[in-house]
C-alpha positions as CSV (number, residue, x, y, z in Angstrom):
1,X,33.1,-8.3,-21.2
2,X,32.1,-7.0,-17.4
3,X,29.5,-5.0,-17.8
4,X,27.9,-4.1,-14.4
5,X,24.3,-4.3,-15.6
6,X,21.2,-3.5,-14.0
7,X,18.7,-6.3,-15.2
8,X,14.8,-4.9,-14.4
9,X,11.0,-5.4,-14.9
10,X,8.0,-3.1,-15.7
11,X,4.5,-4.0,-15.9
12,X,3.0,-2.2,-18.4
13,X,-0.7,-1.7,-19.9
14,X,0.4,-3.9,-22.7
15,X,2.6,-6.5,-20.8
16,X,5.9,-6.4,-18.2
17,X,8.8,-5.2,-20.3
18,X,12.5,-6.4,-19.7
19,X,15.8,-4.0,-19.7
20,X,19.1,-3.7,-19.4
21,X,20.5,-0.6,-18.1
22,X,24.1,1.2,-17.1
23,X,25.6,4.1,-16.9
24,X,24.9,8.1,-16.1
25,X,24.8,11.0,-18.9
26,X,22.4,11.4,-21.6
27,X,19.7,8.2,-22.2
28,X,20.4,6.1,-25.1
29,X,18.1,3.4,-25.7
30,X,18.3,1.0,-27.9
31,X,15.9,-1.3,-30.3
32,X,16.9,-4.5,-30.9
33,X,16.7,-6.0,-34.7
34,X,14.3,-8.6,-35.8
35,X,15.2,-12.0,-35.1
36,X,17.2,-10.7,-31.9
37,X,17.3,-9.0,-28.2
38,X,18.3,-6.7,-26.2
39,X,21.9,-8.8,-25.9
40,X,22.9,-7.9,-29.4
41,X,23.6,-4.4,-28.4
42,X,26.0,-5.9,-25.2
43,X,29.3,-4.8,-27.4
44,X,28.2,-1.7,-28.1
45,X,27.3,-0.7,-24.7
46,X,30.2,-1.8,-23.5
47,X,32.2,1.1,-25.4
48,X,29.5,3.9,-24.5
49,X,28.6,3.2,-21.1
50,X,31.1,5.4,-19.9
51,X,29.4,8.7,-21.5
52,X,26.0,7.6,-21.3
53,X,22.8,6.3,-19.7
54,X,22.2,3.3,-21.8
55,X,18.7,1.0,-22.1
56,X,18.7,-1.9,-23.6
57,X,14.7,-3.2,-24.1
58,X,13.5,-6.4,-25.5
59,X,10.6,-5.5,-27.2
60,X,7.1,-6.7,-26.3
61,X,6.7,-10.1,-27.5
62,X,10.9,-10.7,-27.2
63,X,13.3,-12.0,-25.4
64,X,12.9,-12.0,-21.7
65,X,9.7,-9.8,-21.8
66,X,6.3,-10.7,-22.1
67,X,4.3,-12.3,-25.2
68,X,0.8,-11.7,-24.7
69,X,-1.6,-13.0,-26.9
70,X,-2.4,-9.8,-28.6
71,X,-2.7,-8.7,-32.5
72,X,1.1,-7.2,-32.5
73,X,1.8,-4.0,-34.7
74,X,4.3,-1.2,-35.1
75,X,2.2,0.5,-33.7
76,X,1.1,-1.5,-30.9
77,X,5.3,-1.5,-30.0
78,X,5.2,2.2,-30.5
79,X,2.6,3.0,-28.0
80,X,4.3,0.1,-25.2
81,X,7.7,2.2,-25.6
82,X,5.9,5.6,-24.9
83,X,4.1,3.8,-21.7
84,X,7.7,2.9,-20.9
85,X,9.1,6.1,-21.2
86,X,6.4,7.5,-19.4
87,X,6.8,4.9,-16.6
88,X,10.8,6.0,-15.8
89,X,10.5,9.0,-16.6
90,X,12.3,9.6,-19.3
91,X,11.0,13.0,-20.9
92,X,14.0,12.9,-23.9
93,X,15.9,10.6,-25.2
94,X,18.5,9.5,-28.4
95,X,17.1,6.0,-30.0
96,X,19.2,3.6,-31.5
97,X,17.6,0.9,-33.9
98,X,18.0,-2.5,-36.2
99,X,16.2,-3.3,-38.5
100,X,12.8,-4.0,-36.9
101,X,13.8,-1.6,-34.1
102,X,14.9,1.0,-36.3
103,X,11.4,1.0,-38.0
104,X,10.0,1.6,-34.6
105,X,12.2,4.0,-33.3
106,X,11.4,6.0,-36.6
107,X,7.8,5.8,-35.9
108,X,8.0,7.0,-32.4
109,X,10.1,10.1,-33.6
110,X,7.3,10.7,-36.4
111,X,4.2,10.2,-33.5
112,X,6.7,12.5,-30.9
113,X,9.5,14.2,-32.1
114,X,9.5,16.5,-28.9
115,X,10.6,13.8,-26.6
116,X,13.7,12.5,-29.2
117,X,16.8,14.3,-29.2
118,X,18.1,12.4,-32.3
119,X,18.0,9.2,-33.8
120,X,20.9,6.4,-35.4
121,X,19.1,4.2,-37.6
122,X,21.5,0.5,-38.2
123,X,19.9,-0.8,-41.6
124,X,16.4,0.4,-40.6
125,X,13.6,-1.5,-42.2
126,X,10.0,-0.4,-42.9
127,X,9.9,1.1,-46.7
128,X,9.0,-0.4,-49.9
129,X,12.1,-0.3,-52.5
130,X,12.3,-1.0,-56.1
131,X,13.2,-4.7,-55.1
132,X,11.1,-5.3,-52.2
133,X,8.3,-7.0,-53.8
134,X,10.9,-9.9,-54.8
135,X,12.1,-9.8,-51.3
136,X,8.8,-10.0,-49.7
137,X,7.2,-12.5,-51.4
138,X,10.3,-14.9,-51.4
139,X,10.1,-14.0,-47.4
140,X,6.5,-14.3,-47.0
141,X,6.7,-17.6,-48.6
142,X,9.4,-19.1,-46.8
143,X,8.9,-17.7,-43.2
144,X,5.3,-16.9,-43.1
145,X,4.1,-20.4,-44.8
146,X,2.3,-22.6,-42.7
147,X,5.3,-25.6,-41.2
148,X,2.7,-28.5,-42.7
149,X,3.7,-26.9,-46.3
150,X,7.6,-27.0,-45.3
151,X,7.3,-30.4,-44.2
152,X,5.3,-31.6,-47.5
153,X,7.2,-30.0,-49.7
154,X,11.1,-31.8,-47.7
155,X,9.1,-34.9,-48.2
156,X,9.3,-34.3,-52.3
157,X,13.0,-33.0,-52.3
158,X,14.0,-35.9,-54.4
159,X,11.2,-34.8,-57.2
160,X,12.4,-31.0,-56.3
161,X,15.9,-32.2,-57.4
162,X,15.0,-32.9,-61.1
163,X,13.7,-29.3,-61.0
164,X,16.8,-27.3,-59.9
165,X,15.1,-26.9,-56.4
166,X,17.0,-29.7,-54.3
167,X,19.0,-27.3,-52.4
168,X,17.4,-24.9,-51.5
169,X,14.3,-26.5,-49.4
170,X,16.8,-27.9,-47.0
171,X,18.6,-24.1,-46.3
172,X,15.1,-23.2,-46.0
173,X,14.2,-25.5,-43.3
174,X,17.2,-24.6,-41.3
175,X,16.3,-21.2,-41.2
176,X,12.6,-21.6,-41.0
177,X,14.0,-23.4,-37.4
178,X,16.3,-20.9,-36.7
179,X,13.7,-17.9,-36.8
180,X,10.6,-20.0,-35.3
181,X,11.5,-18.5,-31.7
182,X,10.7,-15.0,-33.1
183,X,7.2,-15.6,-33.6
184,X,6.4,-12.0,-33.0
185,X,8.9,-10.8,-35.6
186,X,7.5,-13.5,-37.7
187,X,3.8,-12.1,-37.1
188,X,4.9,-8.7,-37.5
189,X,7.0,-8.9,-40.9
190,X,5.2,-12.0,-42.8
191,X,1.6,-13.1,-41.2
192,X,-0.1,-10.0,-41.2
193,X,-2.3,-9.1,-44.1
194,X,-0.3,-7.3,-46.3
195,X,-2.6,-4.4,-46.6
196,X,-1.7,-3.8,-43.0
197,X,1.9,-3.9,-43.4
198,X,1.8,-1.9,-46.3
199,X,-0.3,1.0,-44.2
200,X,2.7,1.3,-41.3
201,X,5.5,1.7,-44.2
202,X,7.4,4.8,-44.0
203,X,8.0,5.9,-47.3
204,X,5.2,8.4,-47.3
205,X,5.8,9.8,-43.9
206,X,9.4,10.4,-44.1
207,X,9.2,13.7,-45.1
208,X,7.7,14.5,-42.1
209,X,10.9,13.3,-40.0
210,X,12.1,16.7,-38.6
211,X,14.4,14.9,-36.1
212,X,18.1,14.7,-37.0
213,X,18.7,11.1,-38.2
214,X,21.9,9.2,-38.7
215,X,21.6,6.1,-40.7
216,X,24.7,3.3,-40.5
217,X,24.8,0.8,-43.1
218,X,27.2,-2.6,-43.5
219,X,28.4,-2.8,-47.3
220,X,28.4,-6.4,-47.0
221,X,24.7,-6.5,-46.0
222,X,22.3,-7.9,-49.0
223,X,20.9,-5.7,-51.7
224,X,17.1,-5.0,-50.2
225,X,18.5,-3.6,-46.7
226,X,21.2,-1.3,-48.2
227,X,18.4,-0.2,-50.7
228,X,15.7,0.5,-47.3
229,X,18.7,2.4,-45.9
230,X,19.1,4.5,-49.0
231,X,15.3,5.3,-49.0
232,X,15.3,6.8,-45.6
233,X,18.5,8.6,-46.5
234,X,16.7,10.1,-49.5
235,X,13.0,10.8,-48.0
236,X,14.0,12.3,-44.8
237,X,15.0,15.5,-44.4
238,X,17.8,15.3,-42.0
239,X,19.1,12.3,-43.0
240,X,22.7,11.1,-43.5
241,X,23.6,8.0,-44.7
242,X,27.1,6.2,-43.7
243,X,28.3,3.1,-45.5
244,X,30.5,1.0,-43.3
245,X,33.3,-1.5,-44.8
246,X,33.6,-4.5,-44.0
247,X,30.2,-5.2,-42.0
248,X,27.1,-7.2,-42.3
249,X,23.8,-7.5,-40.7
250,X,25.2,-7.6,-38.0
251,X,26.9,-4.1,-38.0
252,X,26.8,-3.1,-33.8
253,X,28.2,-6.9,-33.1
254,X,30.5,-6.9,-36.0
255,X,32.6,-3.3,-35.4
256,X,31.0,-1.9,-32.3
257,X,34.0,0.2,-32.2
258,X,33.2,2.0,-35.3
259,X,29.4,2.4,-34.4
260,X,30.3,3.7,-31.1
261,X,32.5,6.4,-32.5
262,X,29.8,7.2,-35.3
263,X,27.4,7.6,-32.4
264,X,29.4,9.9,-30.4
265,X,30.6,11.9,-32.8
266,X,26.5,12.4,-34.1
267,X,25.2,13.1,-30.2
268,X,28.5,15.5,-30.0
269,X,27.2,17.7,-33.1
270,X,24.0,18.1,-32.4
């Protein structure tokens, strides 16, 4: 992969945000999912930097950009990408999200809809569904608890075993230490109260998405994220939903081919 990037720096009111950027044409930028950065979009750039002006962000509190010690929110993120947009100048553009980032990018469309020209939404999360409350507590639990209760309860794994439980503290350890550099994703999906979380879910607001919306699912992914696509796909308006074979989670690393086609072919009917 030679991609020509141009790596750069902005101080904003909230904190200096990072970028990635190549290309002319229409701006795409792009919202990276939750436990990632901006580098997971790198193969999907690669296939439309050629027709388009393309920003990749890490999000406050991500990657290579600033983690102030703030109270972190959608809406705090929402408010640090206007101020960004703001800053370069970028009056419209056509967000791509995953996951986390979708759920961001769909709340900037909902707060401005004048300044997005359309939005392509990879396993967007951000609504309740009928199996969420499984989902979140199970998550909660084993990402949000406190690492003294992880530790306590790998110390009683043998007693765990007679209980059916032996195996599964150890896969949660692993990925407890896999997702402990995403402490802002951590604070923003787990360690909030719940009240607040539940108040930035979309599932009442959708309806009020006017802006045309394409949503790209893996049929490989789990059960909760294909159901939180097929929410948005049924609340908003404008909405289309496209199941892609033979992809994860990680859909725009997995076949960025095939999400780079599905993109052109949405900007190009617009």
């Amino acid at each position: 992969m030679n991609l020509f990037l141009r790596n750069s720096r902005i101080k904003l009111s909230q904190g200096q945000i990072f970028w990635r950027e190549i290309g002319t044409g229409s701006v795409l930028v792009f919202l990276h999912g939750s436990f990632r950065d901006s580098s997971q979009w790198l193969p999907l750039i690669e296939q439309l930097q050629k027709d388009y002006h393309c920003f990749a962000l890490d999000l406050l509190g991500f990657g290579e950009s600033e983690r102030p010690k703030t109270h972190y929110s959608i809406e705090l993120e929402v408010e640090c990408l206007a101020e960004f947009f703001d800053a370069l100048n970028l009056p419209q553009v056509y967000l791509i999200g995953d996951s986390l980032g979708g759920w961001m990018a769909t709340n900037y469309a909902l707060k401005y809809p004048e300044r997005v020209g359309g939005l392509v939404l990879l396993s967007p999360e951000g609504v309740s569904t009928e199996t969420s409350k499984f989902f979140s507590w199970q998550s909660r639990w084993l990402l949000g608890a406190p690492l003294l209760v992880l530790k306590l309860l790998r110390s009683l794994q043998p007693l765990l075993k007679l209980f059916g439980a032996g195996k599964t503290i150890p896969r949660l350890w692993e990925l407890r230490q896999q997702k402990a550099q995403f402490a802002t994703a951590l604070e923003l999906l787990f360690r909030r109260r719940p009240t607040e979380i539940q108040a930035e879910l979309l599932n009442e607001k959708l309806v009020w998405l006017k802006v045309p919306t394409l949503i790209l699912q893996g049929k490989e992914n789990n059960l909760e994220a294909i159901a939180q696509s097929q929410v948005y796909a049924s609340l908003a308006p404008v909405a289309k939903l496209q199941m892609i074979d033979g992809a994860g989670s990680n859909l725009a690393e997995e076949l960025p081919d095939i999400v780079a086609q599905q993109v052109q072919a949405f900007i190009h009917h617009l």
